[in-house]
C-alpha positions as CSV (number, residue, x, y, z in Angstrom):
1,X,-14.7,25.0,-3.0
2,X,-10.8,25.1,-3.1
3,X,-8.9,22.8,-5.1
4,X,-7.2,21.3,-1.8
5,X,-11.2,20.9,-1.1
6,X,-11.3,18.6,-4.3
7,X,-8.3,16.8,-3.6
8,X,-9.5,15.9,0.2
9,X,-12.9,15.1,-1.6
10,X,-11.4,12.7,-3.7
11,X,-9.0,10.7,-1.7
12,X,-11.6,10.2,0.8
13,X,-14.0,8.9,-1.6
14,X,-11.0,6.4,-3.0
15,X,-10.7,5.4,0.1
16,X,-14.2,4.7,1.2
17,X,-14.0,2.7,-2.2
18,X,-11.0,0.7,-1.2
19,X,-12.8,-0.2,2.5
20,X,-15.9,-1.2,0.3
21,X,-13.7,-3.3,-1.9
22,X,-12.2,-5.0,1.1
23,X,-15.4,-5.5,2.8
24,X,-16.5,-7.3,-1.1
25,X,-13.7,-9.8,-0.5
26,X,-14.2,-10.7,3.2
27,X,-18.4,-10.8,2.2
28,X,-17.3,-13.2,-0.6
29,X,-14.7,-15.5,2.0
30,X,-17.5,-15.7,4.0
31,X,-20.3,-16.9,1.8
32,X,-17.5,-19.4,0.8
33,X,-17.5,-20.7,3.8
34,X,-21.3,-21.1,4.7
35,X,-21.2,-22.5,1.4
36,X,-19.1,-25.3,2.9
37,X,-21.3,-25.7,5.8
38,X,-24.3,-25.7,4.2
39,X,-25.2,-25.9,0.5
40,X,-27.8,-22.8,-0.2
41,X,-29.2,-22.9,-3.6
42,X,-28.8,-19.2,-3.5
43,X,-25.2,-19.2,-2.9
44,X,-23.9,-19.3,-6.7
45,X,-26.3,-16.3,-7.2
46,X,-25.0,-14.3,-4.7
47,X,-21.6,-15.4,-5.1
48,X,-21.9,-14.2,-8.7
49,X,-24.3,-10.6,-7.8
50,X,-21.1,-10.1,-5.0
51,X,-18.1,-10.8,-7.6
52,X,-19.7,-8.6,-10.3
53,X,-20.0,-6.1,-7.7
54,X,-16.5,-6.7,-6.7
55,X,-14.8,-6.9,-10.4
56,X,-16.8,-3.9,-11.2
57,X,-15.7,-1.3,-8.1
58,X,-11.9,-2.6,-8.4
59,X,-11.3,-2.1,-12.2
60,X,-13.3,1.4,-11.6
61,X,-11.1,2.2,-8.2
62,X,-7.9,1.5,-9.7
63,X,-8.5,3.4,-13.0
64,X,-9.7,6.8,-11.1
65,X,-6.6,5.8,-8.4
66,X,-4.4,5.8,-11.3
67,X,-6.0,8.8,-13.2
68,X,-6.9,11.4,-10.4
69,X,-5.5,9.7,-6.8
70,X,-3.3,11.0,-4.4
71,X,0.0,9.3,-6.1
72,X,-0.8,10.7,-9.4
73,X,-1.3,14.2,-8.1
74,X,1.7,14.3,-5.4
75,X,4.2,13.1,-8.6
76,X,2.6,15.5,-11.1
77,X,3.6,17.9,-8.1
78,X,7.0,16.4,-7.5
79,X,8.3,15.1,-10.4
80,X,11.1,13.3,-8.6
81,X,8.2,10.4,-7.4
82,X,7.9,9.7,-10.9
83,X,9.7,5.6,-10.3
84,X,7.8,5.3,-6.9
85,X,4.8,6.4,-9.4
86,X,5.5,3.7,-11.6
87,X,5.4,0.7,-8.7
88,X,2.2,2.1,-7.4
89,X,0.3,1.8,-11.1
90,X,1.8,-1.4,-11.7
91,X,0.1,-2.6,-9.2
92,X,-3.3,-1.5,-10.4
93,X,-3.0,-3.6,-13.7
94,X,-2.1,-6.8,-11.8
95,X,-4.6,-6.2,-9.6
96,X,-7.0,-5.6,-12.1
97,X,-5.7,-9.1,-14.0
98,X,-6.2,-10.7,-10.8
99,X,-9.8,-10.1,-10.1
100,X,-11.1,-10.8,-13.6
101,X,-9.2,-13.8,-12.7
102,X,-11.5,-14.3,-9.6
103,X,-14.3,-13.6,-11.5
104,X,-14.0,-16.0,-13.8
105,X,-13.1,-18.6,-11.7
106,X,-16.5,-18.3,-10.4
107,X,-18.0,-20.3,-13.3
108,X,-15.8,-23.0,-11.6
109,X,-17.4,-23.5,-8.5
110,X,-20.0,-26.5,-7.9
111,X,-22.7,-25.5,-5.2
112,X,-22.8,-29.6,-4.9
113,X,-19.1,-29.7,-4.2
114,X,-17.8,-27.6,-1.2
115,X,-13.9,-28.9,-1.7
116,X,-14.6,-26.8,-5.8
117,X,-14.5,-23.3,-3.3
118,X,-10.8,-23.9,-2.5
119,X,-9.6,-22.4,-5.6
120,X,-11.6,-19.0,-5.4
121,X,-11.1,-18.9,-1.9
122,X,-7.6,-19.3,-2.3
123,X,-7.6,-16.5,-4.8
124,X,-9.5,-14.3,-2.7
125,X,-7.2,-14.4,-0.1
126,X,-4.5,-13.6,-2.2
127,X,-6.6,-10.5,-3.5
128,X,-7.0,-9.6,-0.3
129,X,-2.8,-10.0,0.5
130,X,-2.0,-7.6,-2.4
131,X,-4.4,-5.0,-1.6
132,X,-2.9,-4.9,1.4
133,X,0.1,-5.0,0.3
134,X,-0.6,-1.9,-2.4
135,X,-2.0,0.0,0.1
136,X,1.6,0.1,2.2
137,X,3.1,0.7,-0.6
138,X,0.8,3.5,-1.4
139,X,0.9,4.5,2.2
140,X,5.3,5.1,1.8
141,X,4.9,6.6,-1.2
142,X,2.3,9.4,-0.1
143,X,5.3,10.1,2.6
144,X,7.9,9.6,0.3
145,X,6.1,12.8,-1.3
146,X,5.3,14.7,1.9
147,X,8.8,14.6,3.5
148,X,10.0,15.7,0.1
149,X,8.0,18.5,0.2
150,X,8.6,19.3,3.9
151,X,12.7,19.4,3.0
152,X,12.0,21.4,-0.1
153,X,10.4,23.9,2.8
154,X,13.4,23.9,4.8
């Protein structure tokens, strides 16, 4: 296996992860709301199993991202990228901060009280915003790094 072989390995696997993690927060909007609909007594268990999940695959994603993900390789390769380096990562640790945040807002939440799932919900659409969000901003830096090298070629 080449190491080009590794690299397309990896960055297919983060972003499997990142789909996953997406799919964590709509799973968790959407238990919200059936939660509002109609009070399950298994809804704060799942709520809970689906945030640990969630907590657990983001603060692993974002510390392999930040260790061994495209960004890091392309500005160890281009050393130029390093402040477009910097914005990516800094996102990792507020996005990190925000969903321990989430996940401790879960103790908040009152199966007997739908109007208590505002809060988290609110915060899990915000979650949602800023991984999109860091995913452009990912997106423009991986071409940031690729035209660079493309004009180096030239």
């Amino acid at each position: 296996m080449t190491h080009k072989q590794v690299d397309l390995f990896i960055g297919q696997t983060l972003e499997l992860d990142f789909r996953i993690i997406t799919q964590s927060v709509d799973l968790m909007l959407s238990l919200i709301e059936e939660g509002r609909d109609r009070p399950d007594d298994n809804l704060g268990s799942d709520l809970d199993k689906v945030g640990d999940f969630l907590t657990s695959r983001s603060h692993n994603h974002f510390r392999l991202e930040e260790r061994i993900g495209a960004c890091s390789c392309l500005a160890n390769a281009q050393p130029g990228l390093d402040g477009g380096l910097r914005k990516v990562t800094e996102d990792y640790r507020s996005l990190c901060h925000v969903i321990s945040d989430i996940k401790s807002s879960l103790t908040l939440v009152n199966m007997n009280q739908p109007e208590s799932f505002d809060l988290l919900e609110q915060k899990l659409i915000t979650y949602s915003e800023l991984l999109k969000a860091h995913s452009e901003k990912e997106n423009i830096f991986v071409l940031d790094a690729f035209n660079l090298e493309i004009g180096q070629m030239d």
